[in-house]
N, C-alpha and C positions, 0 to 999 in steps of 0.2 A: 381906509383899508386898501384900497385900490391902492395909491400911494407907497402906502407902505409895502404892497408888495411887487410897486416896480421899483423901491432901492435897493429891496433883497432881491431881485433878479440880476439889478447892475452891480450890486457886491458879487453877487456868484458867481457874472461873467468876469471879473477882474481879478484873472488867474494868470499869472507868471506863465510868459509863450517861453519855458525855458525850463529844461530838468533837470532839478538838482543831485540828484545823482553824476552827471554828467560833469556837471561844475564840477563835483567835490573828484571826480577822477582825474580829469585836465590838473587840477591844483595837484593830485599827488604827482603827477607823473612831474609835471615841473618839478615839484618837490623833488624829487628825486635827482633830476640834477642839478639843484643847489642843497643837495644834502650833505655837502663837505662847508657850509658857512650854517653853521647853527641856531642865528638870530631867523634865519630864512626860513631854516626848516621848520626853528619851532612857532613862526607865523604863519605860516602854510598851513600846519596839522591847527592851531586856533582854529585860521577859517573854515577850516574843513566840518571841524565840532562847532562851530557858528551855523554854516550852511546848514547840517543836519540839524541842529535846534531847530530853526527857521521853518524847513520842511516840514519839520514834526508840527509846530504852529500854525502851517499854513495846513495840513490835511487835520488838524482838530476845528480849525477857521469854520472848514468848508463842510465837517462831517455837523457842527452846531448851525450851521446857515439852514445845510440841510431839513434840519432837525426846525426848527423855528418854520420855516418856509410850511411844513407839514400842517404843523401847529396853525399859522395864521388858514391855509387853506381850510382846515375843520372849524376854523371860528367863522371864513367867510361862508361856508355850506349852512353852520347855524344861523348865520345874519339874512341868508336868506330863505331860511325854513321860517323864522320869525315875521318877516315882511312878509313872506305871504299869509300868514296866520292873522295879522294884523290888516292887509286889506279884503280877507274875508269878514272879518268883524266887522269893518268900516263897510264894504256890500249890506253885509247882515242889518247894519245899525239904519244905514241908507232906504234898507228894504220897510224896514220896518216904520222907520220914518213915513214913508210915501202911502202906506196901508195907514196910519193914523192908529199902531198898533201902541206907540209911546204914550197917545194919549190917555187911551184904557187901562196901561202898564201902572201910569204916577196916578191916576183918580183912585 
């Protein structure tokens, strides 16, 4: 568990130091002055509808990471509601051992 949730911390930090908004304006504005050579333009606007897909990918990535992250944390609060429940038996069973209380339990 542990594990698993230090690869979901280093997925969540490996986020693009870079805003795609930003790209996709840079590329229009060039766009605009190679918008008299047509092959230019219309791979400019592509990338443009590239980058936005991408972003859109990248923030459902991070809203599912999120979401999972949540998830293992309520598994790992259960894993440890259990462990303790289980070394209170194990005490219990221990106790009972030592008082010679097993033995009166199975005769």
């Amino acid at each position: 568990v542990q594990q698993l949730l230090q690869d979901l911390e280093e997925l969540r930090d490996s986020k693009l130091d870079l805003d795609l908004r930003e790209v996709q304006e840079s590329i229009l504005e060039n766009t605009a002055m190679y918008a008299k050579n047509p092959e230019v333009l219309g791979s400019m606007i592509h990338l443009v509808f590239g980058l936005d897909v991408m972003s859109q990918w990248l923030t459902a990535r991070d809203s599912e990471l999120d979401l999972r992250l949540g998830d293992l944390d309520a598994l790992q609060q259960e894993l440890l509601k259990h462990r303790r429940a289980l070394e209170e038996m194990t005490t219990e069973l221990q106790e009972l051992r030592a008082t010679g209380a097993m033995g009166a339990i199975s005769a």
